[in-house]
SESERO-80871 format. One record per residue (C-alpha): residue number from 1; x, y, z. Coordinates in nm, 4 decimals. Example, Ala and Ser with C-alpha at 12.3 -4.5 7.8 and 13.67 -1.06 7.14 Angstrom:
SITE    n         x         y         z
SITE    1    1.2300   -0.4500    0.7800
SITE    2    1.3670   -0.1060    0.7140
***
This chain:
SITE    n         x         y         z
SITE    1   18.1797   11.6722    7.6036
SITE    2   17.8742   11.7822    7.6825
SITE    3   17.7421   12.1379    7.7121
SITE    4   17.5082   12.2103    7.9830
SITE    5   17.2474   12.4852    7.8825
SITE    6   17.0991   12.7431    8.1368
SITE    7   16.7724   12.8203    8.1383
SITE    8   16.6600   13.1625    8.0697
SITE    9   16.5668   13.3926    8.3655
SITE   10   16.1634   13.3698    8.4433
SITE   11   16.0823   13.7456    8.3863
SITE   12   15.8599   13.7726    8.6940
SITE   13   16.1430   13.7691    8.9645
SITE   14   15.9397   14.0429    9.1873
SITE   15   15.9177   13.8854    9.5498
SITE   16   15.6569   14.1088    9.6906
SITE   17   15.4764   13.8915    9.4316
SITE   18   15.2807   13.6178    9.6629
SITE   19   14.8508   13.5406    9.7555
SITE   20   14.8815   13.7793   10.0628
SITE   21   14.8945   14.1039    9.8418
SITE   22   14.7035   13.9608    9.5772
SITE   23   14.4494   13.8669    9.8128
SITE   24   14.4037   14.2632    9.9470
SITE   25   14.4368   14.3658    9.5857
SITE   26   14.1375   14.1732    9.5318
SITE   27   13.9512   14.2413    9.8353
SITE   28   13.9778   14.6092    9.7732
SITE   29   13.8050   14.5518    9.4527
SITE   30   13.5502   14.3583    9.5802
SITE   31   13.4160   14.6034    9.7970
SITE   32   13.4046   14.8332    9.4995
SITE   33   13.2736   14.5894    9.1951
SITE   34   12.9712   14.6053    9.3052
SITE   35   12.8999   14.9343    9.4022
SITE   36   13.0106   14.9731    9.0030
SITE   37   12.7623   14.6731    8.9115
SITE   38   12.4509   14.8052    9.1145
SITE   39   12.5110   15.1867    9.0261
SITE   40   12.6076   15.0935    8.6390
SITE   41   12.2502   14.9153    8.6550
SITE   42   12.0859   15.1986    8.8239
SITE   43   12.2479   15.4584    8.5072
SITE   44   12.1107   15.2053    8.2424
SITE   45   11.7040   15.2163    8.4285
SITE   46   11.7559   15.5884    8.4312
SITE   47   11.7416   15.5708    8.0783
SITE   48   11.3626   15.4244    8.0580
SITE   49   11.5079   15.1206    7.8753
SITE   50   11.1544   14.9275    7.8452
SITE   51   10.9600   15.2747    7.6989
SITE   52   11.0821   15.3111    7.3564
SITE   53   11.3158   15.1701    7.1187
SITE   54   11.4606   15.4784    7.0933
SITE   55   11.5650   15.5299    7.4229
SITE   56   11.6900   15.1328    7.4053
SITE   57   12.0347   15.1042    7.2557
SITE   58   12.0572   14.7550    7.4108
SITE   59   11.9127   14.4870    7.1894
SITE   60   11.7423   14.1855    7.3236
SITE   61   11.8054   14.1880    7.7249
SITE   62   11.5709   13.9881    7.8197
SITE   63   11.6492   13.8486    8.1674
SITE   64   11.8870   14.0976    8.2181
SITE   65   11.6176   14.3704    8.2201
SITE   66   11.4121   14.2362    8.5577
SITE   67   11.5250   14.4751    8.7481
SITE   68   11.4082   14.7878    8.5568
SITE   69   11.1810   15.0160    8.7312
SITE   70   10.9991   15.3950    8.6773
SITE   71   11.3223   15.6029    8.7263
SITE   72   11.1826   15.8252    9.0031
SITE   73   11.1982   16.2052    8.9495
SITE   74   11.2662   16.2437    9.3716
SITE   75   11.5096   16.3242    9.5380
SITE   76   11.6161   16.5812    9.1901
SITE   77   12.0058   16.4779    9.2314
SITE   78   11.9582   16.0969    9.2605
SITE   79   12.1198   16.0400    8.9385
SITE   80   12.3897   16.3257    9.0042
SITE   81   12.4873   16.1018    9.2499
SITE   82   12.4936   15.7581    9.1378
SITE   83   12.6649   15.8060    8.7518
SITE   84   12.9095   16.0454    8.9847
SITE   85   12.9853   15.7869    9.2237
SITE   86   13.0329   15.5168    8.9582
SITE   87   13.2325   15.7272    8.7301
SITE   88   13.4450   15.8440    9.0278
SITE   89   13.4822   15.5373    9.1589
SITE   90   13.5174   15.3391    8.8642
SITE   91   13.8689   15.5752    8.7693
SITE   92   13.9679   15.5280    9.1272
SITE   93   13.9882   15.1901    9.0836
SITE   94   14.2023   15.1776    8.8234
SITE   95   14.5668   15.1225    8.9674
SITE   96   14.3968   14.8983    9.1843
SITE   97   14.2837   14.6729    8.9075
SITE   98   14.6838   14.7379    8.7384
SITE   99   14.8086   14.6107    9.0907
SITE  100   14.6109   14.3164    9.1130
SITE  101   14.6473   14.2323    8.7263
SITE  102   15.0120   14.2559    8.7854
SITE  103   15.0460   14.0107    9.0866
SITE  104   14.8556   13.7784    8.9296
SITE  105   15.0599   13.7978    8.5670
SITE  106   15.2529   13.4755    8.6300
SITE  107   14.9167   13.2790    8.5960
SITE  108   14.8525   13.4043    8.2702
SITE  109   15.1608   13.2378    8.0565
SITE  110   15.1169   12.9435    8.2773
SITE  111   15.2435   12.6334    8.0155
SITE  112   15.0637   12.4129    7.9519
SITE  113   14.7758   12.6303    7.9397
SITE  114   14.5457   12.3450    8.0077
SITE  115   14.6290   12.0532    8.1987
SITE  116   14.2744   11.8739    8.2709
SITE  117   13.9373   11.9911    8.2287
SITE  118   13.9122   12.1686    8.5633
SITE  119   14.2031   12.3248    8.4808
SITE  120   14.0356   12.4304    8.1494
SITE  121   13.6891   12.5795    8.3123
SITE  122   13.9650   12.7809    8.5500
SITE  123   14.1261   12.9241    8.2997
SITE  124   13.8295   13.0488    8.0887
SITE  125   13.6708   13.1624    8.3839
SITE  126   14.0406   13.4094    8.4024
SITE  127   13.9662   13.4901    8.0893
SITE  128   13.6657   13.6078    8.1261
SITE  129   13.7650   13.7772    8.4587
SITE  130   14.0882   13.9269    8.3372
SITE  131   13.9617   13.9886    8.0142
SITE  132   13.6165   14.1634    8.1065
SITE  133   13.7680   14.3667    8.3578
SITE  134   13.9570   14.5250    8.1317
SITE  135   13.6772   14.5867    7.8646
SITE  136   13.4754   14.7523    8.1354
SITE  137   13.7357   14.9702    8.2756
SITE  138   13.8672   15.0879    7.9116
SITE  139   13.5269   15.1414    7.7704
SITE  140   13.4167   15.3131    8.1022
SITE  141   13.7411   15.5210    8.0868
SITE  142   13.6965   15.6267    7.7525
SITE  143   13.3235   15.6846    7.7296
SITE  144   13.4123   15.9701    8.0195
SITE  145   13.6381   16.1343    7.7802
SITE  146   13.4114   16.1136    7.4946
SITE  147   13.6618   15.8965    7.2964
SITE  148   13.4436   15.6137    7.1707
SITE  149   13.7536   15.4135    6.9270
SITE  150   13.5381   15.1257    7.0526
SITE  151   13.3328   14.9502    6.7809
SITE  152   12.9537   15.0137    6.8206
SITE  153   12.7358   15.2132    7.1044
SITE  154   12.8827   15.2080    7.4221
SITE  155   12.5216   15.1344    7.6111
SITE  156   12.4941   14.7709    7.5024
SITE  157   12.8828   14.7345    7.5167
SITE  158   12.9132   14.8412    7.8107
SITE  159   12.5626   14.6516    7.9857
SITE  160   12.6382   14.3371    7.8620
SITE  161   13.0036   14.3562    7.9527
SITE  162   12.8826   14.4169    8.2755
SITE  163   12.7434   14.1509    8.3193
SITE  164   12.9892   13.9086    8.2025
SITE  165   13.2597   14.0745    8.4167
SITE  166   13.0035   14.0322    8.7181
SITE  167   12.9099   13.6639    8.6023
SITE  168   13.2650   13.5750    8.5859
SITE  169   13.3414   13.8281    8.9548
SITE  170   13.1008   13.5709    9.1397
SITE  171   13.2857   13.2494    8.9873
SITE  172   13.6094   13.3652    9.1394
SITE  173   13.5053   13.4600    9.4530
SITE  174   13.3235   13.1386    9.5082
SITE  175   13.6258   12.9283    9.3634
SITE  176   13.8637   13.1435    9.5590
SITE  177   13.7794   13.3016    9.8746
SITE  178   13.8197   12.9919   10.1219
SITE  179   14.2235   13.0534    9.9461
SITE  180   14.1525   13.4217    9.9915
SITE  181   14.0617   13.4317   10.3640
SITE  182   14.3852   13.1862   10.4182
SITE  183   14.6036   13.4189   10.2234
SITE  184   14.4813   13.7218   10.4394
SITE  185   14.5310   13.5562   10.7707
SITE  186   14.8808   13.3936   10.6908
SITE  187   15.0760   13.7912   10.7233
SITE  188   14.9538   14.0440   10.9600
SITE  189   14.8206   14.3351   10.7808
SITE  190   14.9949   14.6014   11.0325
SITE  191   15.3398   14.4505   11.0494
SITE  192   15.3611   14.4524   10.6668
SITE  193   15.3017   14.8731   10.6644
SITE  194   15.6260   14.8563   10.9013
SITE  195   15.8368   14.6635   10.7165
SITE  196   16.0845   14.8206   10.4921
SITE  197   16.2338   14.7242   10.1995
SITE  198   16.5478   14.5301   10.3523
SITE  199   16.3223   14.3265   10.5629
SITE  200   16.1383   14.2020   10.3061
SITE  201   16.1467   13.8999   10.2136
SITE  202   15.9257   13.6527    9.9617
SITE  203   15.6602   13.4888   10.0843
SITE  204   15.6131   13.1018   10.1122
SITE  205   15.6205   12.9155    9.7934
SITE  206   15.2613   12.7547    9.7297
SITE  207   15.0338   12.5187    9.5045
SITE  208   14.8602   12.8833    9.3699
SITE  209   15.1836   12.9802    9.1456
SITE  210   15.2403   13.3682    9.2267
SITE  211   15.5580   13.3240    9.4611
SITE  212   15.8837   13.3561    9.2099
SITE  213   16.1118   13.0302    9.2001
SITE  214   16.3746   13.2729    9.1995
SITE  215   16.3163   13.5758    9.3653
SITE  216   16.5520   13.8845    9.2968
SITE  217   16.6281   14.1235    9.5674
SITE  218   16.3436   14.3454    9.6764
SITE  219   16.3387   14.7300    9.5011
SITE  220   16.0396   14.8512    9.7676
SITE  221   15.8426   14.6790   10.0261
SITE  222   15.4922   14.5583   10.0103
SITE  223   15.4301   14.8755   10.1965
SITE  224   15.5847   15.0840    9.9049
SITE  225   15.3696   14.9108    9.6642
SITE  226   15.0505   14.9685    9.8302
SITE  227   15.1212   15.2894    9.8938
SITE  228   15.1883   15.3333    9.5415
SITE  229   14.8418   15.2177    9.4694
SITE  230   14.7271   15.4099    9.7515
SITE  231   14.8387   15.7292    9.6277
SITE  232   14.7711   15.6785    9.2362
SITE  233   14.3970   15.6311    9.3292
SITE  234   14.4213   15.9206    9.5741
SITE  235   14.5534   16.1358    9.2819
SITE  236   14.2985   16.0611    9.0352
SITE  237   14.0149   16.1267    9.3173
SITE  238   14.1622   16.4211    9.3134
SITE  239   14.1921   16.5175    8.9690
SITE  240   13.8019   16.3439    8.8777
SITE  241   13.5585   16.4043    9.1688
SITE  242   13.5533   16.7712    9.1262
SITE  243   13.3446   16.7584    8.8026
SITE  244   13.0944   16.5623    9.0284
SITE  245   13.0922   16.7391    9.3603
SITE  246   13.1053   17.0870    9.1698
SITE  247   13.1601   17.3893    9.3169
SITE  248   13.5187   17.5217    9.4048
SITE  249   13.6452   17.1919    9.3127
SITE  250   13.5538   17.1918    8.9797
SITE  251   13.8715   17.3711    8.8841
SITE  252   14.0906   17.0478    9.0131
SITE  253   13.8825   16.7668    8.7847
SITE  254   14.2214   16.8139    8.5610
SITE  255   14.1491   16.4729    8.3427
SITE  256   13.7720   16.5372    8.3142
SITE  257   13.6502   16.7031    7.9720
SITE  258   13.4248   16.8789    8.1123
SITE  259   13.6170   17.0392    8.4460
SITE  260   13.5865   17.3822    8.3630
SITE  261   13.2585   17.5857    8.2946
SITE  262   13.2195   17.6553    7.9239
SITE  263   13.2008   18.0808    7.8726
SITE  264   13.0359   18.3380    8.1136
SITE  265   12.7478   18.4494    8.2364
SITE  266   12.3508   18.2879    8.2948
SITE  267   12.4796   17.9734    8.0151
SITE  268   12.8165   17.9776    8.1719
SITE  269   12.7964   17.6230    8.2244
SITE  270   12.8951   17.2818    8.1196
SITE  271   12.7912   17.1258    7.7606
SITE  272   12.8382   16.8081    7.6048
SITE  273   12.7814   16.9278    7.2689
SITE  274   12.7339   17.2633    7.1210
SITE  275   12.5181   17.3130    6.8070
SITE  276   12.7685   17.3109    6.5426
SITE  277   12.8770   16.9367    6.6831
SITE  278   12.5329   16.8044    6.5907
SITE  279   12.4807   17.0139    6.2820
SITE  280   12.1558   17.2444    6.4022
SITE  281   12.0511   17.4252    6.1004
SITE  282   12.0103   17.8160    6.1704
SITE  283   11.6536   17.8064    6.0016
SITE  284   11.5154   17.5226    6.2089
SITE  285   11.5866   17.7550    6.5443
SITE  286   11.5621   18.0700    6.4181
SITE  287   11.2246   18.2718    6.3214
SITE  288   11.0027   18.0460    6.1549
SITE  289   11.0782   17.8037    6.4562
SITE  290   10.7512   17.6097    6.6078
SITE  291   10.6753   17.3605    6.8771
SITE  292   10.4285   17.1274    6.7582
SITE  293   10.2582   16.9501    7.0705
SITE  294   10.0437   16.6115    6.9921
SITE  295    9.8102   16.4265    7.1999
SITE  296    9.4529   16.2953    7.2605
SITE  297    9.2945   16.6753    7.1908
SITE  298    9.5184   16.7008    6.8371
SITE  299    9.7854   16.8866    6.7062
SITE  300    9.8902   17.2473    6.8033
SITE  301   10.1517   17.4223    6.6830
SITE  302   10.3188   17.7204    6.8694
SITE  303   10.5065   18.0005    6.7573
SITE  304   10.8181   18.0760    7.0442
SITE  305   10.5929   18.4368    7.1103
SITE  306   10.3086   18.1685    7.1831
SITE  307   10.5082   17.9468    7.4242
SITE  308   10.6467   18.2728    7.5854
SITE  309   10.2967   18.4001    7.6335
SITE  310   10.2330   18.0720    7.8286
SITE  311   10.2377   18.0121    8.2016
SITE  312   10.5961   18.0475    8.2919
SITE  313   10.7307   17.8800    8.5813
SITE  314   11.1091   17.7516    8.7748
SITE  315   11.3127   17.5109    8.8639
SITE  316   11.6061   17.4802    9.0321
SITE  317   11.7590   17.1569    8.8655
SITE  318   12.1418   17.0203    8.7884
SITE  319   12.2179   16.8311    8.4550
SITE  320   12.4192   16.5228    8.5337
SITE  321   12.5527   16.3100    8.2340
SITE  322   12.6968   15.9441    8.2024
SITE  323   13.0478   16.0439    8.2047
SITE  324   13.0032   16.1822    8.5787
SITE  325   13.0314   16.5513    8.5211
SITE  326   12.7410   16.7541    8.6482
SITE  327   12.6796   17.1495    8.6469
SITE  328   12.4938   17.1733    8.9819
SITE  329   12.1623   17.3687    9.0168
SITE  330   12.0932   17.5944    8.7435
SITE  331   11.7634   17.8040    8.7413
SITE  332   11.5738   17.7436    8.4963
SITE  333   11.2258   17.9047    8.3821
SITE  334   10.9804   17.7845    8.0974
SITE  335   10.6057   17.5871    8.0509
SITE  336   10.5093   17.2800    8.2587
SITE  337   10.5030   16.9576    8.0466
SITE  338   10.2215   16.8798    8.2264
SITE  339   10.0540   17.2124    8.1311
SITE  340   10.1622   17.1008    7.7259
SITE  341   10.0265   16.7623    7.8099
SITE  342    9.6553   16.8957    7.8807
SITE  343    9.7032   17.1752    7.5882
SITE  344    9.6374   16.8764    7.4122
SITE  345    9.3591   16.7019    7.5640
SITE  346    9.5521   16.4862    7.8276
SITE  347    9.3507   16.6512    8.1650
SITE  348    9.2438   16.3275    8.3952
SITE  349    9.6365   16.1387    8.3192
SITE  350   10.0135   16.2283    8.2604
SITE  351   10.1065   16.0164    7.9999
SITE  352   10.4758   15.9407    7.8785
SITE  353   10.5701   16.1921    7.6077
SITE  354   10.8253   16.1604    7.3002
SITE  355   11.0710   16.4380    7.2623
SITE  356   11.2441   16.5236    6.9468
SITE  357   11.4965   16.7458    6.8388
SITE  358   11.6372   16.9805    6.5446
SITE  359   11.9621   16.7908    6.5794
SITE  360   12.0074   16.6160    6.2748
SITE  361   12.3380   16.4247    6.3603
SITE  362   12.4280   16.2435    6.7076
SITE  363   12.2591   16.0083    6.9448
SITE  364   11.9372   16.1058    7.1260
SITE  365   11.7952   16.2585    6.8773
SITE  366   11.4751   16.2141    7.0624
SITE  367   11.3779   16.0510    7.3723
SITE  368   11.0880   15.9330    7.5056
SITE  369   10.9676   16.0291    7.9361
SITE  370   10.7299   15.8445    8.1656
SITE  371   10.4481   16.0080    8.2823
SITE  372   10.5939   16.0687    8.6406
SITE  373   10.8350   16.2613    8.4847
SITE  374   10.5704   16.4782    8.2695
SITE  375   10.3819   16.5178    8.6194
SITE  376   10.6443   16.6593    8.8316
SITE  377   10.5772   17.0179    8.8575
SITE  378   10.9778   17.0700    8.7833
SITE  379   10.9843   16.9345    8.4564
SITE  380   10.9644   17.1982    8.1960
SITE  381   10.9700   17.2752    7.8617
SITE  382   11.2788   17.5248    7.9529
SITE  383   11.3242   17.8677    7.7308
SITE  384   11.5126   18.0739    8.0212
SITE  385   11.7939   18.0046    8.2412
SITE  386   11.9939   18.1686    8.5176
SITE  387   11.7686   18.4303    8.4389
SITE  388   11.8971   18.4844    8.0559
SITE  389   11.7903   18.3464    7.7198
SITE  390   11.8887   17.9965    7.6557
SITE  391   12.2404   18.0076    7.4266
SITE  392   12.2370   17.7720    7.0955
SITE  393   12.4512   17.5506    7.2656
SITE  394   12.2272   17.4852    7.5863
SITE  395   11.9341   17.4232    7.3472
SITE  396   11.7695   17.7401    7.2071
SITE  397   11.5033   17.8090    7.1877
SITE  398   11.3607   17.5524    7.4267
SITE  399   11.5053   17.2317    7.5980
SITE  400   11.3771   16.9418    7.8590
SITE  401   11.4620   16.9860    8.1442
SITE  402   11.3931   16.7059    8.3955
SITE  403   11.4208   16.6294    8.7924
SITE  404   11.6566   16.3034    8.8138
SITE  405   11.7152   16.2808    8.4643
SITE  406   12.0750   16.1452    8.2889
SITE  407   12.1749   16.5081    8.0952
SITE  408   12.0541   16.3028    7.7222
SITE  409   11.6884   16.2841    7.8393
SITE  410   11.7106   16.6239    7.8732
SITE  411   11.6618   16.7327    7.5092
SITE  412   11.7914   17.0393    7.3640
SITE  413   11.6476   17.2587    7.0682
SITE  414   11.2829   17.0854    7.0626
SITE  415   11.0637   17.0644    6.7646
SITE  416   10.7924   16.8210    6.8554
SITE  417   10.6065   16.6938    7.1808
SITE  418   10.3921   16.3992    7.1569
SITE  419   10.2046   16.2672    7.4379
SITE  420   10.0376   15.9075    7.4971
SITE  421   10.3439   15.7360    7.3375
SITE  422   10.3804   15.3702    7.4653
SITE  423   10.6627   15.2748    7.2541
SITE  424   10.8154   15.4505    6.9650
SITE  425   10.6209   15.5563    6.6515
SITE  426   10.2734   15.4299    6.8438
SITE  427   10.0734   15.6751    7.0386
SITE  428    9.8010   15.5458    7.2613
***
């Protein structure tokens, strides 16, 4: 007598699963890809990529440096708003990108995994989509809260990711969309946000895969679930832009690290890292402190009574960093770099300087700025702000301070300004 053996259950039973809400899972993120792509390009250029190696974490990028341009110094909160609208963004995104990985989860344990060679460019092309998505998103995501448990700097990581996850973006929209379109126009967009969860039913079983054989009985409606999505990238809007916009909504960027002002008073505001994090020595800011400026003229070093004694000017200027938080316009009062430049025999040109630091741990240790940078009246050698000293942890006893600038250009506790640097170690 023979025993007849039943099959175990497929675990995706869900039937809201189908192309229609894939499709506007993916459409959503296609309007917002590439405002991620262009404004994740326009972060990396802000760095000055092609000036110095030391500004450069990203090895080699040959072709996929055309683009790069003199990161302007006008408008002042150009990059305040592009890293904050690609941070934002980029977090809002994220139960979008859960949704749409979840719909399409069936695909994934599809056996055989490869059935011809078409089949076989398909799937690596979902590898590279499914699998690049979720490098950018988690490195992005963690980068903003200053966990790097990633191997290696996040720049290159993150730029060449980019790239693949775009490469692969393109393939699927050109393989996909004519199914796409067809998808969206198969259910009315309107009468699915009125149907409730009794009325729903499965959609029509297809060549693509997503519709369950055997559908169990709907738990919410396709409404419910995009409202779901809706309101988990509502919520983290909410709980992120605020370190961005500034202001009175500062206080609600709840999962930002850097939500809340740090302390009181004139240097009452935010700070990646303080002094002790990057292991300033008391003696290399403290009396026997001196700028040394080079150039074309020579060397001349400075006591901080000197650079006091100097023309003093201000600027009203935000810091904005890669992980989207921003302080908004702080005032801040020191020398011209362009008046250091021609201290030093630089008085017909504004040439690109090299900034280093006391720091003797952490990244940007020194940076080097283009010369449209070093001419904009704004940019300063900073000792003053809000009216008050500079505190240890904002960069005492002098800091960068530049128009436009990601928050890293803008060095804190400077020993040394060189200008006429073309790349690093050279000087013209």
């Amino acid at each position: 007598m023979k025993v007849s053996r039943r099959l175990p259950e497929s675990p995706w039973r869900s039937p809201l699963r189908g192309p229609w809400l894939t499709s506007v899972f993916g459409v959503v993120l296609l309007v917002g890809i590439p405002v991620l792509f262009v404004t994740g390009l326009l972060s990396y250029a802000a760095y000055n990529p092609d000036l110095a190696m030391i500004n450069d974490k990203t090895p080699d990028k040959g072709l996929l440096g055309f683009y790069l341009f003199s990161w302007p110094t006008h408008p002042y909160w150009l990059y305040r708003v592009t890293q904050g609208v690609h941070v934002t963004l980029g977090i809002v995104l994220v139960p979008v990108l859960l949704a749409k990985l979840w719909s399409v989860v069936p695909k994934l344990f599809v056996l055989p995994p490869v059935r011809s060679l078409g089949h076989a460019l398909d799937r690596v092309s979902l590898l590279l989509l499914v699998g690049g998505g979720l490098f950018e998103f988690v490195t992005g995501v963690l980068n903003v809260q200053l966990d790097y448990l990633f191997p290696g700097s996040f720049y290159p990581l993150h730029f060449y990711g980019a790239w693949v996850f775009t490469g692969a973006v393109l393939a699927h929209v050109v393989i996909r969309l004519p199914r796409t379109v067809r998808a969206l126009r198969s259910r009315d967009f309107r009468a699915e946000l009125r149907t409730n969860t009794a009325h729903t039913r499965p959609e029509p079983r297809d060549e693509t895969g997503l519709v369950a054989a055997e559908p169990a009985a709907p738990t919410t409606s396709r409404r419910g679930a995009l409202g779901m999505v809706g309101l988990g990238s509502l919520a983290l809007l909410v709980v992120t832009a605020g370190q961005s916009i500034g202001g009175p909504l500062r206080r609600t960027a709840l999962l930002a690290p850097h939500g809340s002002p740090v302390g009181d008073g004139p240097n009452g505001f935010q700070v990646n890292k303080g002094y002790r994090a990057v292991n300033i020595r008391p003696k290399d800011v403290g009396e026997d402190w001196r700028l040394v400026v080079k150039g074309r003229g020579g060397r001349v070093p400075l006591s901080l009574d000197e650079v006091r004694r100097l023309a003093q000017h201000g600027s009203a200027l935000p810091i904005a960093c890669v992980e989207g938080w921003s302080t908004g316009n702080q005032h801040w009062e020191g020398v011209r770099l362009i008046d250091l430049a021609r201290m030093v025999g630089h008085t017909d040109d504004a040439p690109d300087v090299f900034v280093e630091s006391a720091q003797l741990t952490g990244s940007f240790r020194a940076v080097a700025l283009r010369g449209n940078q070093v001419r904009d009246p704004r940019s300063l050698l900073a000792l003053r702000v809000n009216g008050a000293e500079l505190s240890h942890d904002h960069g005492y006893p002098a800091r960068v301070i530049v128009p436009g600038a990601p928050g890293v250009m803008n060095t804190k506790w400077v020993r040394q300004l060189t200008f006429g640097v073309t790349t690093f170690g050279a000087q013209a």
